[in-house]
PDB file of N, CA, C, O and CB in Angstrom:
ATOM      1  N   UNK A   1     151.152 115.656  78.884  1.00  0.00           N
ATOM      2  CA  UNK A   1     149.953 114.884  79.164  1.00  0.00           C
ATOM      3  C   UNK A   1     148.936 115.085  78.039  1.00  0.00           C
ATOM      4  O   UNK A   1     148.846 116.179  77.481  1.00  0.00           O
ATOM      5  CB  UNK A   1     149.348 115.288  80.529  1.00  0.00           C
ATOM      6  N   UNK A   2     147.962 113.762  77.608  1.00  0.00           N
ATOM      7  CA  UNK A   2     147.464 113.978  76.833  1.00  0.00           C
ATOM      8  C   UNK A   2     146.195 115.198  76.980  1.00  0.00           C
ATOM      9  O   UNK A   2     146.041 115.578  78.140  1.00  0.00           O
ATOM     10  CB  UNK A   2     147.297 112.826  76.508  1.00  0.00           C
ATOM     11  N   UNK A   3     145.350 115.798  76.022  1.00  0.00           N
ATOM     12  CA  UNK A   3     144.358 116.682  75.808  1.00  0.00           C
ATOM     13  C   UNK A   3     143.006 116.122  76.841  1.00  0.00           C
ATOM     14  O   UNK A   3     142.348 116.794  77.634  1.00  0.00           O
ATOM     15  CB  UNK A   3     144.063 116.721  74.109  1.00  0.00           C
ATOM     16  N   UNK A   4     142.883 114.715  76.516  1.00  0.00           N
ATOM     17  CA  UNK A   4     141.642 114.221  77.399  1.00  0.00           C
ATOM     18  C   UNK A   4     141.469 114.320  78.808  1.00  0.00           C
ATOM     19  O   UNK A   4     140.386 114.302  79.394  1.00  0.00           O
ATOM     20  CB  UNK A   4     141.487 112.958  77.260  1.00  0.00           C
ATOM     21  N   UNK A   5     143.155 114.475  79.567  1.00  0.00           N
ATOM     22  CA  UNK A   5     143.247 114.145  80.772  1.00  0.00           C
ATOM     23  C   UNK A   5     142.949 115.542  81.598  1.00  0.00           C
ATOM     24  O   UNK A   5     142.525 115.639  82.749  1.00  0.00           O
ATOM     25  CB  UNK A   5     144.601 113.457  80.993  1.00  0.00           C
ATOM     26  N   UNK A   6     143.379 116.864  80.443  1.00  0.00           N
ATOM     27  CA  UNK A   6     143.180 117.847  81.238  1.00  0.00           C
ATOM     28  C   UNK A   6     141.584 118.247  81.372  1.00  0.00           C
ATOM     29  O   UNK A   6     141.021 119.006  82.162  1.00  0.00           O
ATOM     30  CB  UNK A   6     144.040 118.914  80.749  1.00  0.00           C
ATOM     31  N   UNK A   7     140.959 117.250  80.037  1.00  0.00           N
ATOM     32  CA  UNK A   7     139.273 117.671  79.989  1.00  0.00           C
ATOM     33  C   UNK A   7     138.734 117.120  81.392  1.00  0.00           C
ATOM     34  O   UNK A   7     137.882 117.735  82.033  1.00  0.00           O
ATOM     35  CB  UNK A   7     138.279 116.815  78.531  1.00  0.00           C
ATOM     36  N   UNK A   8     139.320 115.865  81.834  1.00  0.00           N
ATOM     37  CA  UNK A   8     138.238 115.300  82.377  1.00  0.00           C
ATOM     38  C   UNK A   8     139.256 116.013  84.019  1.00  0.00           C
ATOM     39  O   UNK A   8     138.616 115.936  85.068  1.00  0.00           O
ATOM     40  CB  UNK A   8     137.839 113.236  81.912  1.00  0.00           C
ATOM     41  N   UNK A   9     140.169 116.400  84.080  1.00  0.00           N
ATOM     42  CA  UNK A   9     140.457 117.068  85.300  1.00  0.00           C
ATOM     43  C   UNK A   9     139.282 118.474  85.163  1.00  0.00           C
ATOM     44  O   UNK A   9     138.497 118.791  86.056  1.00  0.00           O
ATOM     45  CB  UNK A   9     142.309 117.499  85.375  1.00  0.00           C
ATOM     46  N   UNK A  10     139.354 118.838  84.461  1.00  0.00           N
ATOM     47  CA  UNK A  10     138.739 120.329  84.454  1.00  0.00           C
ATOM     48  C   UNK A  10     137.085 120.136  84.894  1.00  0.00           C
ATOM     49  O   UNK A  10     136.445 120.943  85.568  1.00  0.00           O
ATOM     50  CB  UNK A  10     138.902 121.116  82.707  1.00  0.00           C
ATOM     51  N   UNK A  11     136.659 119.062  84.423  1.00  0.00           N
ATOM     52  CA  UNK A  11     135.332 118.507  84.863  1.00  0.00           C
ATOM     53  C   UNK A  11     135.243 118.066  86.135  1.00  0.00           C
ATOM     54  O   UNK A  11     134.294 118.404  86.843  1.00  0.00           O
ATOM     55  CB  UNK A  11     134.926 117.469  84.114  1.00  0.00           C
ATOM     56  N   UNK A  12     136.246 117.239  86.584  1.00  0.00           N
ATOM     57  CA  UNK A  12     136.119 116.834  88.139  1.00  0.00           C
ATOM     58  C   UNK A  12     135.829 118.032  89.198  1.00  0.00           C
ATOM     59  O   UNK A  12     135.049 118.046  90.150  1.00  0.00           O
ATOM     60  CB  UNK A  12     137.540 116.140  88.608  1.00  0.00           C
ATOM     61  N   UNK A  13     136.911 119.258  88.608  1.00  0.00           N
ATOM     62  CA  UNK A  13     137.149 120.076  89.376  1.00  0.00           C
ATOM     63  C   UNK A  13     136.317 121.058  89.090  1.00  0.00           C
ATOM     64  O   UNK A  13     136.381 121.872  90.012  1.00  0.00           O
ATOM     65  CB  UNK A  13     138.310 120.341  89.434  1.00  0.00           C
ATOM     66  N   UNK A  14     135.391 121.476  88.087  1.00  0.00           N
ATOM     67  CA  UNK A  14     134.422 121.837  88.178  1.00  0.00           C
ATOM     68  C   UNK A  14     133.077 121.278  88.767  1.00  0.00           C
ATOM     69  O   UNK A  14     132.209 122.036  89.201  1.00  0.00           O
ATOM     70  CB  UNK A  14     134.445 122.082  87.314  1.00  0.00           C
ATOM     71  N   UNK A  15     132.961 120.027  88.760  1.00  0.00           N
ATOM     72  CA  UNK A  15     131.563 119.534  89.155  1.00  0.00           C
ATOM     73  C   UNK A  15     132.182 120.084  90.813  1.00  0.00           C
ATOM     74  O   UNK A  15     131.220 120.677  91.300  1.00  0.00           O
ATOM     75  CB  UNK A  15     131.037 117.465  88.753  1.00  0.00           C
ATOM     76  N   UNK A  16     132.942 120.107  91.471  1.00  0.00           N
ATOM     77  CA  UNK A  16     133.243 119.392  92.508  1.00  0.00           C
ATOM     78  C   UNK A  16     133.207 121.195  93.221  1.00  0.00           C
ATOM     79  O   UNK A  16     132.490 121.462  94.185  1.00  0.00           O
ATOM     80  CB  UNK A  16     134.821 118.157  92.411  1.00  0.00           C
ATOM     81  N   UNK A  17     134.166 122.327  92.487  1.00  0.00           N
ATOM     82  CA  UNK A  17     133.468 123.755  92.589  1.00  0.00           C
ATOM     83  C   UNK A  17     131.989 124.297  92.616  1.00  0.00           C
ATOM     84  O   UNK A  17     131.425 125.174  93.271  1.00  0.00           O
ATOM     85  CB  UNK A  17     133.881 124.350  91.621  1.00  0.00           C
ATOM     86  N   UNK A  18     131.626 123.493  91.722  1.00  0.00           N
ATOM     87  CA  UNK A  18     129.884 124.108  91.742  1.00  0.00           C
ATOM     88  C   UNK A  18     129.021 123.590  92.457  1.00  0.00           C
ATOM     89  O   UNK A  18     127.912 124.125  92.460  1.00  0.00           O
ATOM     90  CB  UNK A  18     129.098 124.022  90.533  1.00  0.00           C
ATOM     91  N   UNK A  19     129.265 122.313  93.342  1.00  0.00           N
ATOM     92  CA  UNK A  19     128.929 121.716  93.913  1.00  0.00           C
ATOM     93  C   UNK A  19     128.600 122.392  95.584  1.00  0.00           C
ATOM     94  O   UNK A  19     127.624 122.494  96.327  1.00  0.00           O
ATOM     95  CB  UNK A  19     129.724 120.794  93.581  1.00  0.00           C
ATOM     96  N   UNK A  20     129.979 122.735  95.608  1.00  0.00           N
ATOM     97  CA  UNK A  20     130.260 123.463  96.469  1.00  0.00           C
ATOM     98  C   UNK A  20     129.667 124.771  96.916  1.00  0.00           C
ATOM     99  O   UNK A  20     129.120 125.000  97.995  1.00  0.00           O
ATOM    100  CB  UNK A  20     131.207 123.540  96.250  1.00  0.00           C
ATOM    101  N   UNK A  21     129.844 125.502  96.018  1.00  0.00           N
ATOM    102  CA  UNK A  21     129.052 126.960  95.966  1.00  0.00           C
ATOM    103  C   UNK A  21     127.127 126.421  95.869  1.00  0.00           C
ATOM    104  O   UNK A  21     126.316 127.094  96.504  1.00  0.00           O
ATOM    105  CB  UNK A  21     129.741 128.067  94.105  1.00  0.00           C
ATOM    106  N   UNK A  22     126.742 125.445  95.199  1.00  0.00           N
ATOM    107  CA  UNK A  22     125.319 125.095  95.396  1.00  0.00           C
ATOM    108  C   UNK A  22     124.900 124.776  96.874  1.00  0.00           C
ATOM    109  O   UNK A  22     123.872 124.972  97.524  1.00  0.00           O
ATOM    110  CB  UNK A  22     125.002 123.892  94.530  1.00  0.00           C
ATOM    111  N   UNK A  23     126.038 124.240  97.120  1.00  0.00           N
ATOM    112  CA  UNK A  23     125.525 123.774  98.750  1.00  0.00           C
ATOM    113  C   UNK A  23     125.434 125.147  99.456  1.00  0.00           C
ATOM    114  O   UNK A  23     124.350 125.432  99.964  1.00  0.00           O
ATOM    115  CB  UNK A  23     126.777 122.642  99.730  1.00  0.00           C
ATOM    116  N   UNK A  24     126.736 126.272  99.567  1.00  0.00           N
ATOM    117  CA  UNK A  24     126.741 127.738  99.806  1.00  0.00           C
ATOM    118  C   UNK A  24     125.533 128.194  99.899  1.00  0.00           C
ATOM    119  O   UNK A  24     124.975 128.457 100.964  1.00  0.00           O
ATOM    120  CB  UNK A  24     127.380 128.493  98.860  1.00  0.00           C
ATOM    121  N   UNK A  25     124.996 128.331  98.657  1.00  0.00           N
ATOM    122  CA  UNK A  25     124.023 129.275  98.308  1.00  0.00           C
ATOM    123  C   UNK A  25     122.494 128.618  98.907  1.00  0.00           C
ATOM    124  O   UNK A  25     121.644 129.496  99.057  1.00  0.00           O
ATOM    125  CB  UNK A  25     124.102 129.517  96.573  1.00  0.00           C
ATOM    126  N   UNK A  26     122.105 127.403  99.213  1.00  0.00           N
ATOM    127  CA  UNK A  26     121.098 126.907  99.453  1.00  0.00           C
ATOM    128  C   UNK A  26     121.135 126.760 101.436  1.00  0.00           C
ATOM    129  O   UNK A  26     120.217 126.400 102.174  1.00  0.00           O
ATOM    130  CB  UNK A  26     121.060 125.536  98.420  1.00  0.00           C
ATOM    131  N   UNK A  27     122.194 127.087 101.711  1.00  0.00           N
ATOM    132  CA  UNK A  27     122.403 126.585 103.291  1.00  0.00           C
ATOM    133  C   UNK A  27     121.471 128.219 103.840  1.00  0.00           C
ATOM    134  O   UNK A  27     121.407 129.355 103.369  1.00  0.00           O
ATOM    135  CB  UNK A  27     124.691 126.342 103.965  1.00  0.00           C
ATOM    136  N   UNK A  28     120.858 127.507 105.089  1.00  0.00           N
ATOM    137  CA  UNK A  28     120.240 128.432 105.899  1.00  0.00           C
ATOM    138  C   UNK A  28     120.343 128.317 107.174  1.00  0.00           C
ATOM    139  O   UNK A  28     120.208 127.167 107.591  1.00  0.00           O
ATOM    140  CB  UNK A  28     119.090 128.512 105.684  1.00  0.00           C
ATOM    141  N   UNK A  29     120.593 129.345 108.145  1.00  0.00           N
ATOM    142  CA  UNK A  29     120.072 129.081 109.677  1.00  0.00           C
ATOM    143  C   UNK A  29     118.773 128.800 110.196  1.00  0.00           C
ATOM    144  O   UNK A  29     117.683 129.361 110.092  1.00  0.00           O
ATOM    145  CB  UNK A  29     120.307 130.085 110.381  1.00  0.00           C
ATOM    146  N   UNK A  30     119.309 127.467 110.961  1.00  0.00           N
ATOM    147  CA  UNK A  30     118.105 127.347 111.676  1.00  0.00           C
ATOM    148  C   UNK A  30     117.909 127.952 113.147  1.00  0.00           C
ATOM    149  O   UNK A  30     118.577 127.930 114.181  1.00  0.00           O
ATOM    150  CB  UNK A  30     117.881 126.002 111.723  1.00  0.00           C
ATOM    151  N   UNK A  31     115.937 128.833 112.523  1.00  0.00           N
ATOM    152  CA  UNK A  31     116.089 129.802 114.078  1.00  0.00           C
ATOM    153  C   UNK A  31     115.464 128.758 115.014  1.00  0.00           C
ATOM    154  O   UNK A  31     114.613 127.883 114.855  1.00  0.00           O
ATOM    155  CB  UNK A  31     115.039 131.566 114.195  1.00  0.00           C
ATOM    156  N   UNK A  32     116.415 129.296 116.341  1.00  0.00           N
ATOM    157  CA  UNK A  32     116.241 128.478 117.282  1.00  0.00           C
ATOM    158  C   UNK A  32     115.885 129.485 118.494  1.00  0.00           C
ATOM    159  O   UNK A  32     116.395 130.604 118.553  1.00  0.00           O
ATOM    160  CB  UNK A  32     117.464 127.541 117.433  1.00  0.00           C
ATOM    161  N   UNK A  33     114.995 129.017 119.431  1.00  0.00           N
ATOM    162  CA  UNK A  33     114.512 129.645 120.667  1.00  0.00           C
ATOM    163  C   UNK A  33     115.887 130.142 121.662  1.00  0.00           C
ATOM    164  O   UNK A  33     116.892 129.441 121.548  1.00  0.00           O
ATOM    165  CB  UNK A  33     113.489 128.463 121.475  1.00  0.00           C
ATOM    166  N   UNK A  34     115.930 130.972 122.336  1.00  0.00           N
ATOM    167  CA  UNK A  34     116.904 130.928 123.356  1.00  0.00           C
ATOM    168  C   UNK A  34     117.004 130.030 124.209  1.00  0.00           C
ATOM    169  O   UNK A  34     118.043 129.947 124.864  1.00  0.00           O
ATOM    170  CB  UNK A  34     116.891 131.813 123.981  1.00  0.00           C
ATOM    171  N   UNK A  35     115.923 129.120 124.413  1.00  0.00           N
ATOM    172  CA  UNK A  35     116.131 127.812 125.411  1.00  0.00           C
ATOM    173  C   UNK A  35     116.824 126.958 124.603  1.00  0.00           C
ATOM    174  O   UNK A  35     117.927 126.535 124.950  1.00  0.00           O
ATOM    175  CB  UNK A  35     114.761 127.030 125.991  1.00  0.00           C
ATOM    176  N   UNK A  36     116.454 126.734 123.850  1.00  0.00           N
ATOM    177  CA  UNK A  36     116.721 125.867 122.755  1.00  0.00           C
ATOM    178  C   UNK A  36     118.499 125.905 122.183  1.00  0.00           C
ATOM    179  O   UNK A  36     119.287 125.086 121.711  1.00  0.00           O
ATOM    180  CB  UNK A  36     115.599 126.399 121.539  1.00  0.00           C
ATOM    181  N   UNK A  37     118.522 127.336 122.550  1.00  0.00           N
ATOM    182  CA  UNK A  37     120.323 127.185 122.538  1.00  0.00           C
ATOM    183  C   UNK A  37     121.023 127.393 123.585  1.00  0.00           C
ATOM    184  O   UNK A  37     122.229 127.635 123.653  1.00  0.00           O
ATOM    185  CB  UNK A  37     121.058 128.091 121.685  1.00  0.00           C
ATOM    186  N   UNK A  38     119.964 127.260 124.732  1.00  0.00           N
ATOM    187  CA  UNK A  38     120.783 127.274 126.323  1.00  0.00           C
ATOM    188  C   UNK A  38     120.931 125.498 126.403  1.00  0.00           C
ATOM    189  O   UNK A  38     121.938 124.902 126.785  1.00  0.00           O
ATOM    190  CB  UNK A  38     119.522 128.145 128.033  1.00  0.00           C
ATOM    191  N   UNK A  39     119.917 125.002 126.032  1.00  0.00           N
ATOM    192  CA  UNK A  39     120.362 123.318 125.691  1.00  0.00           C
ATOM    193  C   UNK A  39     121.095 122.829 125.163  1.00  0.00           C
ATOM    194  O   UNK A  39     121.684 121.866 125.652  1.00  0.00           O
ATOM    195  CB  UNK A  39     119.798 122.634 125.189  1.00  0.00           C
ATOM    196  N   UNK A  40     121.448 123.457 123.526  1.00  0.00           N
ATOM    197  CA  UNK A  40     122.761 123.098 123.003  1.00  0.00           C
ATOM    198  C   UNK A  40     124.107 123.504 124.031  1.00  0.00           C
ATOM    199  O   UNK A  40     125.079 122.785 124.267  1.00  0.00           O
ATOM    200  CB  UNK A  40     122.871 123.870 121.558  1.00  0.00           C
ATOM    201  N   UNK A  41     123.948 124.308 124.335  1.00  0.00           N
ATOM    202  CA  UNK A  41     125.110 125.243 125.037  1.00  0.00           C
ATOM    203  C   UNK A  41     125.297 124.145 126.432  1.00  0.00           C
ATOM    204  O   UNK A  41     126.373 124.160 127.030  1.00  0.00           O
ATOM    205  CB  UNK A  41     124.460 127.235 125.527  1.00  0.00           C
ATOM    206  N   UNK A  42     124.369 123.372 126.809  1.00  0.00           N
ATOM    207  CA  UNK A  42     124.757 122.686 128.116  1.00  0.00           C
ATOM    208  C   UNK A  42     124.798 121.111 127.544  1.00  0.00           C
ATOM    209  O   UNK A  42     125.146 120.147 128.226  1.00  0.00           O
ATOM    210  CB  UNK A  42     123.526 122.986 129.507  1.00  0.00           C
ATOM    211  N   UNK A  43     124.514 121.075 126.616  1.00  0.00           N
ATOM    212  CA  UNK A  43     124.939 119.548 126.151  1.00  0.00           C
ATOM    213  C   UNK A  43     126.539 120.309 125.753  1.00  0.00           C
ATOM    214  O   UNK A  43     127.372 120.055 126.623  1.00  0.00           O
ATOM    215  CB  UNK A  43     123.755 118.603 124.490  1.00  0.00           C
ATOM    216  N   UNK A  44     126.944 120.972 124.873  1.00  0.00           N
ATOM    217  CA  UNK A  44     128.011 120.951 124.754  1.00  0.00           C
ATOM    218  C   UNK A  44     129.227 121.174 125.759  1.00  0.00           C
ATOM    219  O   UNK A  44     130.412 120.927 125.537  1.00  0.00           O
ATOM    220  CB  UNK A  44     127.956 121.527 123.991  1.00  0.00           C
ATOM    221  N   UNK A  45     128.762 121.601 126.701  1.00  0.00           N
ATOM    222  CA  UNK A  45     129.541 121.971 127.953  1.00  0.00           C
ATOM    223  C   UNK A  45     129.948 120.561 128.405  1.00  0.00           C
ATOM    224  O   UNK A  45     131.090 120.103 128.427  1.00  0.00           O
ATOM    225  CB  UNK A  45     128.638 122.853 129.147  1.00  0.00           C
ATOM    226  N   UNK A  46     128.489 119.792 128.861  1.00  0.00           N
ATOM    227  CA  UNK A  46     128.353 117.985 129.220  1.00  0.00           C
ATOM    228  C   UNK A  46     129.309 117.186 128.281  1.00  0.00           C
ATOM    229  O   UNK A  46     130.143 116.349 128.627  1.00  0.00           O
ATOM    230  CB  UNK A  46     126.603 117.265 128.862  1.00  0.00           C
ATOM    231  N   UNK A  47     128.978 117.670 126.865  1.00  0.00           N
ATOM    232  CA  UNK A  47     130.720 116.334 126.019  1.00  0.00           C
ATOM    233  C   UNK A  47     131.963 117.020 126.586  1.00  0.00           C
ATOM    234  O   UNK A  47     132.863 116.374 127.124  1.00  0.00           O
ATOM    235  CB  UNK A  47     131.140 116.392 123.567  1.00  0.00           C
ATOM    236  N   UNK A  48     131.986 118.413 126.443  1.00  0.00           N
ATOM    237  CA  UNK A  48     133.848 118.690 127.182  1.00  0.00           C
ATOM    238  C   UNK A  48     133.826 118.034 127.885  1.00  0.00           C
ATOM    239  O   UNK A  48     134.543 117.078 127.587  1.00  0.00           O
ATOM    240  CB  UNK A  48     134.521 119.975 127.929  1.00  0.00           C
ATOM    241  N   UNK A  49     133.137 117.881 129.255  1.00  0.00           N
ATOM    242  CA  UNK A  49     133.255 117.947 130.167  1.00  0.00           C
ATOM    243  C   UNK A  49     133.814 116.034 130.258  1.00  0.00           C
ATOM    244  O   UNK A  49     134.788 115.467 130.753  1.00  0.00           O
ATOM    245  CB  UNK A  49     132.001 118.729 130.789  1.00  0.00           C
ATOM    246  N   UNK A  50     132.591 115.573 129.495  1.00  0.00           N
ATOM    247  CA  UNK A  50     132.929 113.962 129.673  1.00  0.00           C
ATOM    248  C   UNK A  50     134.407 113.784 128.489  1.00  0.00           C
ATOM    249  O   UNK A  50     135.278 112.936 128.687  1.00  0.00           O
ATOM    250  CB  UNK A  50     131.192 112.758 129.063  1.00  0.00           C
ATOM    251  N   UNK A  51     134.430 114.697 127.363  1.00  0.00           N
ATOM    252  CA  UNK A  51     135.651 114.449 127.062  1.00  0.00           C
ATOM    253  C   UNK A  51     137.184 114.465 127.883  1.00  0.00           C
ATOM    254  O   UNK A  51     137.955 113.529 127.673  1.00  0.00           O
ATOM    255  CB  UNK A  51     135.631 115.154 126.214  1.00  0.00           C
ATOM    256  N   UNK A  52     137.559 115.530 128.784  1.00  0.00           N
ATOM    257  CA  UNK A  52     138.458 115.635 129.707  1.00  0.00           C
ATOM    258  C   UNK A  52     138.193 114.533 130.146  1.00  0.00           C
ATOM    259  O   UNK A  52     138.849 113.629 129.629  1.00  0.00           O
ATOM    260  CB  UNK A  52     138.491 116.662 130.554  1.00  0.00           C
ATOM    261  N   UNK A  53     137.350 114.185 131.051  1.00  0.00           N
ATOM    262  CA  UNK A  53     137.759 112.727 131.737  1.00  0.00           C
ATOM    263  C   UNK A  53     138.070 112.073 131.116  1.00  0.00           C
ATOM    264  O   UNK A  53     139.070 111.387 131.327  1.00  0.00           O
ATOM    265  CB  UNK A  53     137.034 111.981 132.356  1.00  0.00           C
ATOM    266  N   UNK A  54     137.454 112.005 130.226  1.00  0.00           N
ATOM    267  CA  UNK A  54     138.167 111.035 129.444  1.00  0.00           C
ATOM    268  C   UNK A  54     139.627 110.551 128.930  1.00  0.00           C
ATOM    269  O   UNK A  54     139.901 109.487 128.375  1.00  0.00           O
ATOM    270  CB  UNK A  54     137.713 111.197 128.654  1.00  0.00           C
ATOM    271  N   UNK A  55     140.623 111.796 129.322  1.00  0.00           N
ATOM    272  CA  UNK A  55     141.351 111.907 128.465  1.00  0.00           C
ATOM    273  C   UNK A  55     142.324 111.611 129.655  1.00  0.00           C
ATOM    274  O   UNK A  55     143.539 111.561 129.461  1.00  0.00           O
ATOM    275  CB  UNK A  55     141.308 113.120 127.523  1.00  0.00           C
TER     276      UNK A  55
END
């Protein structure tokens, strides 16, 4: 294969690595109240729940 093809692979696959690790390094938790994740926790219970029927 020619010389150019491995440049511009090595670039894809670098933009596409650092990209990655930027998103890594910038991600944070969001703090949430204990109600606030007794709500998530019962909406998510509510989709199983409508998922099985569903199914």
């Amino acid at each position: 294969m020619p010389w150019y093809f491995w440049l511009i692979l090595a670039v894809a696959l670098g933009s596409i690595v650092g990209s990655l690790l930027m998103l890594r390094s910038t991600a944070r938790k969001i703090p949430l109240s204990e109600e606030q994740k007794k709500r998530i926790a019962e909406r998510n219970a509510a989709a199983d729940a409508q998922d099985a029927r569903d199914r």
